[in-house]
Each structure stands twice: as structure tokens, then as C-alpha cells.
C-alpha positions as CSV (number, residue, x, y, z in Angstrom):
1,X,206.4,163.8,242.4
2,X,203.2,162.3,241.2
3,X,203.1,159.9,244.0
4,X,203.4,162.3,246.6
5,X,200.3,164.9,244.9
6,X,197.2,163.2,247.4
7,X,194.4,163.1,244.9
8,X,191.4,163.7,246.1
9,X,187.8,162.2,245.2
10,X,185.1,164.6,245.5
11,X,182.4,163.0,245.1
12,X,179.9,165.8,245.5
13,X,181.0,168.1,243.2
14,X,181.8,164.9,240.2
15,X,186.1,164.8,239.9
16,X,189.6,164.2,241.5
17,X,191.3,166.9,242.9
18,X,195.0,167.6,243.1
19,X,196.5,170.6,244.6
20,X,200.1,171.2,243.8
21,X,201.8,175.0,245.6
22,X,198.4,175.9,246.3
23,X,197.1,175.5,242.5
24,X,194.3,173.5,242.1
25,X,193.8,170.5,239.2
26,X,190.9,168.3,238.4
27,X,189.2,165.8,236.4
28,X,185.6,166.1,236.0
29,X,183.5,163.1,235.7
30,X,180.1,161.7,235.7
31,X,179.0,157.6,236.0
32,X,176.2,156.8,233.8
33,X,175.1,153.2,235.3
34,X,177.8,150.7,234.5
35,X,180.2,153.6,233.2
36,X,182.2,156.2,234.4
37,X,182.5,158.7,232.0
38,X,185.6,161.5,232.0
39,X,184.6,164.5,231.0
40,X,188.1,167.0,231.7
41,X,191.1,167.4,232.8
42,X,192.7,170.8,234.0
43,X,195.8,171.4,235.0
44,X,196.6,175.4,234.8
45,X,200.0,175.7,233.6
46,X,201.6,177.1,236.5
47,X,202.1,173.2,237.5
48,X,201.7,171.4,234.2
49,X,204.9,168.5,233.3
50,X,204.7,167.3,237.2
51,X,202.5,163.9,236.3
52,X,199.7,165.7,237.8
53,X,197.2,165.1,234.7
54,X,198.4,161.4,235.1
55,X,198.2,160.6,239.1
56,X,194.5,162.4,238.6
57,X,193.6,159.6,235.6
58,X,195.3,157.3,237.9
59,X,193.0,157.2,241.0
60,X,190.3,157.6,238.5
61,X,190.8,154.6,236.8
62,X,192.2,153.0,240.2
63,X,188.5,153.9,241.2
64,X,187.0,152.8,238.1
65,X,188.5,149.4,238.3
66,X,187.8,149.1,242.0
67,X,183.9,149.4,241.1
68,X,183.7,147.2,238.3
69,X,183.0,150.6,236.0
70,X,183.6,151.0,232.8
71,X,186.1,154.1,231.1
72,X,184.3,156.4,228.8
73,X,187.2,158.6,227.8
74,X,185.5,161.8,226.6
75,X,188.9,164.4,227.2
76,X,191.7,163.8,225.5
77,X,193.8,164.0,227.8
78,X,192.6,160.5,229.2
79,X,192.0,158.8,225.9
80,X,196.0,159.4,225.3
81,X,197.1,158.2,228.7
82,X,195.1,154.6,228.4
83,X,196.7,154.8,225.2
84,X,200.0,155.0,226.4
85,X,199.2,152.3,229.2
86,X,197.8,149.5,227.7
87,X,198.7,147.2,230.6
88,X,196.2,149.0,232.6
89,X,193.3,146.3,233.2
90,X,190.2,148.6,233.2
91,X,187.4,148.2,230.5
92,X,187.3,151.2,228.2
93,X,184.2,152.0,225.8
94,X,185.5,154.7,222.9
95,X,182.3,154.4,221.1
């Protein structure tokens, strides 16, 4: 299913976008220079344990990777999934 979800950038308003039976989830962001940092993740229950929270970090990092930018993982959410995929080539700053 998490393949299939579409995620969204939008840009303007600073997060990815996923909109599973009409609910909408996100992860906020900001980039600070050289970093991208990820603020939140929200996925209202209605469609939580669908990989949505996961396709969203994902394109994010996807994105991240694409523009030489470095992860700040600020949500928990995030931090846990780079955790559980180390393989992942992106540059993350925990500091």
C-alpha cells in the first residue's frame, strides 16, 4: 500500500503530503542551509499501520538525498525509521 499513497511535496506550505480515504497526513519540515530539518509527522489514526508515516519519511529523505541535504531528525517518528534503515545513504546530524 505505501507505494501506491502519491506523496506529495508542498513546498509552500514546508512538508509532504499523503492522503489516504480522504484523510490527510504530513511531515513538516524546514531546510536550514545545508540541512533539512523534520520537524513532524501526523498521521490521524483513522489511517495509521498503512506505511503511510514511512512512504512520507521516504520521499523526504529521497528528496534530501537528491539535494545533497543533510537529515536533522527532530520528530521521533523519523529518528526511529533511519534507525531501523541504516542502509539508507543520506547524511543525518542528531546533534
Amino acid at each position: 500500500m505505501a507505494d501506491d499513497l502519491g506523496v506529495v511535496h508542498n513546498e509552500a506550505a514546508h512538508r509532504y503530503e499523503a492522503r489516504v480515504d480522504g484523510v490527510l497526513a504530513e511531515l513538516a519540515y524546514r531546510v536550514e542551509g545545508e540541512r533539512m530539518v523534520l520537524t513532524h509527522t501526523g498521521v490521524p489514526p483513522a489511517i495509521e499501520g498503512r506505511g503511510v508515516g514511512s512512504a512520507l519519511v521516504r520521499a523526504a529523505v529521497g528528496d534530501a538525498i537528491e539535494r545533497d541535504l543533510t537529515i536533522v531528525p527532530l520528530c521521533w517518528f523519523v529518528a526511529g525509521w533511519l534507525d531501523r534503515h541504516p542502509e539508507v545513504p543520506v547524511k543525518v546530524d542528531r546533534g
